[in-house]
N, C-alpha and C positions, 0 to 999 in steps of 0.2 A: 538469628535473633528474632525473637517471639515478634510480629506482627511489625517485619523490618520486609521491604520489597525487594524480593529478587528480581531480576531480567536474567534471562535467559533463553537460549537455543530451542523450538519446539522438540520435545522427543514422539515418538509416534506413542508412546503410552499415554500424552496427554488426547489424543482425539476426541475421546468423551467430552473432555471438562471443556476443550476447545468449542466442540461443534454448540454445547451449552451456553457458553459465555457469549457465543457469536449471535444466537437464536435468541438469543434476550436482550443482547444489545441493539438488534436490526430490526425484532419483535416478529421474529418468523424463521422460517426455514428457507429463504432465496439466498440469504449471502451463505447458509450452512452447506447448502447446495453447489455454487460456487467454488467453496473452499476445496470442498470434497472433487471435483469439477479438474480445480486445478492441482491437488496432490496429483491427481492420475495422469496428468499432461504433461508432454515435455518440457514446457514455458515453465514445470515447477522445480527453484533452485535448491530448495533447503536453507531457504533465506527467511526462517518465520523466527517469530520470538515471542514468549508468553512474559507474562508478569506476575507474580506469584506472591500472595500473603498466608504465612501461617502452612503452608504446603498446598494451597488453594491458588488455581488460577485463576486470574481475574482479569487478564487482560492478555490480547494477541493481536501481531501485527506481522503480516506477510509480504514480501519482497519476489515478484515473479517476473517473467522473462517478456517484454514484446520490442519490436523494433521501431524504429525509424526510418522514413523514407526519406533519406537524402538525396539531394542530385548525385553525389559523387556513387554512392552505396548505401545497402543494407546497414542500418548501426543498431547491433543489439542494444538494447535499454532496458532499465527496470518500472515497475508501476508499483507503488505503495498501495495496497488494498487487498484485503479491508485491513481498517485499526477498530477497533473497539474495546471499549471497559465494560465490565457488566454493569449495570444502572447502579447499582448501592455504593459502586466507588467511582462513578463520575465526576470529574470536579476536584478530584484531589490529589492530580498530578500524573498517577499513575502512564494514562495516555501519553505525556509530556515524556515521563521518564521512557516510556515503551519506546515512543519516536526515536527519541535524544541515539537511545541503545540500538537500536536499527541502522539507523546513519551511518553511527561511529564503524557498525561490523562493513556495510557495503564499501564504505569511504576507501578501504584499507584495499577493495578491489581494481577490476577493471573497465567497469560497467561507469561510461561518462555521463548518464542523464540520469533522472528518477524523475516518472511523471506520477501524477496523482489527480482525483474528482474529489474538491472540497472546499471547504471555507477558510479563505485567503488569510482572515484574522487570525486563525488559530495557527496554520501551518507557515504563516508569514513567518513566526520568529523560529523557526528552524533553517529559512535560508528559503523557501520555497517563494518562487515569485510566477505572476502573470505571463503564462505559455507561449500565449498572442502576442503579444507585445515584444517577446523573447525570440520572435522568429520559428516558433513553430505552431501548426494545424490541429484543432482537434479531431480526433477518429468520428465523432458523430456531432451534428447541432444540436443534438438533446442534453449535449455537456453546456451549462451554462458558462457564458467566456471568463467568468471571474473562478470559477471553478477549477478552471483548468489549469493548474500549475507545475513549474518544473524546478529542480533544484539540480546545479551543473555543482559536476563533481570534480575530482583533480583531473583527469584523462580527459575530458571536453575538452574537444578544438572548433574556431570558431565556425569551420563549414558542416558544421553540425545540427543542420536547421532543416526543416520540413515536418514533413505529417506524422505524429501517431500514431501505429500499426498495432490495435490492443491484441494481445493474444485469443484467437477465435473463441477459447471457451468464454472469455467475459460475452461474447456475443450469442454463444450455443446456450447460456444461462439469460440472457437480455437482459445482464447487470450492466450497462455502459448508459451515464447520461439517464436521465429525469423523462416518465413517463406520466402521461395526465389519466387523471383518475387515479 
């Protein structure tokens, strides 16, 4: 339907339209960088999803692999990052719907956390809550503690608690947590 929103699967024919929408949404090439970063890395699941009007993408959101450091064990986990809309459709859901459609595909997995860096108000009403407070660490103090949040899935058990382990490329890219200047 004419200028009706798809969600959907990344396919690798969008890479263009992706690495564009991402570059104009972060106002640069560090999260294009990133993205790129993590296609090539094992941490990447095939867990992305665009948002599409009129056969235009307009919006992507990635789902990729890092761990938790529990006392019992290693707990693979997911990280949401990035999300972004391109600027002209900020604001009108799209992101909302992108999230919504993200969840619903991982939910359906095996994967019992999803951690993220971001603003609480927005991600609050997806289920996403305060890290810290949740019983777990963040990977860097550059992450501001409101920023830090986690959304437990159905496979979560309660000895499921401890530190962050971001997948090295967020680090080999220094996309982790808030830098001055």
């Amino acid at each position: 339907m004419s200028g009706g929103l798809v969600l959907r699967a990344e396919r690798s024919t969008d890479e263009d339209a992706v690495h564009e929408v991402v570059a104009r949404s972060f106002g640069g090439p560090r999260v294009v960088d990133l993205v790129a970063a993590l296609q090539a890395s094992p941490d990447w699941l095939d867990l992305a999803f665009v948002a599409e009007r009129d056969s235009e993408v307009i919006g992507y959101a990635a789902f990729t692999r890092s761990l938790l450091d529990a006392p019992r064990r290693l707990v693979p986990v997911l990280v949401l990052s990035p999300v972004c809309v391109a600027p002209e459709h900020q604001g009108s859901g799209v992101g909302s719907a992108l999230v919504r459609h993200g969840l619903a595909q991982v939910a359906q997995g095996v994967d019992p956390l999803v951690f993220l860096e971001g603003d609480p108000a927005y991600y609050g009403r997806f289920g996403f809550g305060p890290g810290g407070s949740a019983g777990f660490r963040r990977p860097s103090l550059r992450i501001p503690e409101p920023a830090f949040q986690v959304l437990r899935l159905r496979t979560f058990e309660p000895w499921m608690t401890g530190t962050l382990v971001y997948s090295r490329v967020f680090w080999d890219q220094d996309c982790v947590g808030l830098r001055e200047g």
